[in-house]
C-alpha positions, 0 to 999 in steps of 0.5 A: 227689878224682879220683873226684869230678872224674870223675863231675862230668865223666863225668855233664856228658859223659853229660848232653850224650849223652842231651840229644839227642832222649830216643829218640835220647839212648841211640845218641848215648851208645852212639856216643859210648862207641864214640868214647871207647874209640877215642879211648882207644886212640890214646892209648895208642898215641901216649903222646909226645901224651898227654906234651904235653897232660899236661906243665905248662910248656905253656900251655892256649891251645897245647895247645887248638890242638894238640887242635884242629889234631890232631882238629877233623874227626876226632872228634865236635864233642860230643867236642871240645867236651868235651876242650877244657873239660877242658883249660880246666880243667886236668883233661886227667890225669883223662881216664882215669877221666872216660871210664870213668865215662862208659862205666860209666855209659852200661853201666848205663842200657843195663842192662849189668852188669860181674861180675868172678869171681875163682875158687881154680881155672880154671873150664871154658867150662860153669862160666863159662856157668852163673855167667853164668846165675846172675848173669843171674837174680839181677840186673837186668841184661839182659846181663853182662860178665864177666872171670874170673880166678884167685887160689889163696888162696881156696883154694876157692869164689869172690868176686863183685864188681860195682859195689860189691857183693861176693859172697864164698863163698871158703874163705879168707874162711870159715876166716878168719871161723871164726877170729875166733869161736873166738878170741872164744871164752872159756874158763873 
């Protein structure tokens, strides 16, 4: 269900950014991602507000004006606009998720993709650079994002992860495989 709310929200919130001018619909999006992020980060910073607005024993009507009387002038009228129906709906919990549905979204119409490597060892910065480049080649993408980290489970090789997509080469995941075909192995 939270999936579902935050692509409703997140499409409506791309769909108001791109409804600007279609040449001026990809700044509009790319500065409203730039206010998100920031948004996103006073959050973070100030959890007693986001305690407020997600606490149930106050009214809509309260937390609409704190929203407003807090960030009217402050953020983008698209932005506050967006807040307020989502505290309308009572959806203010699943900003979160809203928001980075709408970052990932405005990333794939910018063709840029999101790689999360996760190798047995560290790689070097020249390893790094030439699964970026492999990546580069074997995608649509004009630019990737990655975030490497490190599981020695794996044992050996790498797992790829981007959107949906897995791309699994680890040592772990072969042995793994190896086994179950030897264990459906009969013997006679």
């Amino acid at each position: 269900m939270a999936k579902l709310v935050s692509k409703t929200y997140g499409e409506a919130l791309f769909e108001t950014a791109m409804e600007a001018r279609p040449l001026e619909g990809a700044a509009k999006a790319q500065e409203l991602m730039d206010e998100i992020r920031q948004f996103g980060e006073i959050l973070k910073q100030n959890p007693d507000f986001d305690k407020l607005m997600k606490h149930p024993g106050i009214p809509k009507q309260e937390k609409l004006q704190v929203m407003e009387r807090t960030f009217k002038g402050r953020i983008s009228e698209e932005l506050l606009g967006f807040l307020e129906v989502v505290i309308n709906k009572e959806r203010y919990g699943e900003l979160p998720s809203i928001f980075q549905y709408f970052i990932d979204k405005v990333k794939e119409e910018q063709k840029i993709g999101v790689a999360y490597v996760t190798t047995a060892v560290e790689l070097t910065a020249s390893q790094k650079e030439q699964v970026l480049a492999r990546l580069l080649q074997t995608t649509s993408y004009l630019k990737i994002e990655t975030h490497f980290s490190v599981d020695a489970a794996l044992i050996g090789g790498m797992v790829i992860r981007i959107n949906d997509r897995v791309v699994d080469s680890s040592i772990r995941t072969k042995i793994s495989d190896l086994t179950k075909q030897l264990l459906q192995i009969q013997l006679g």
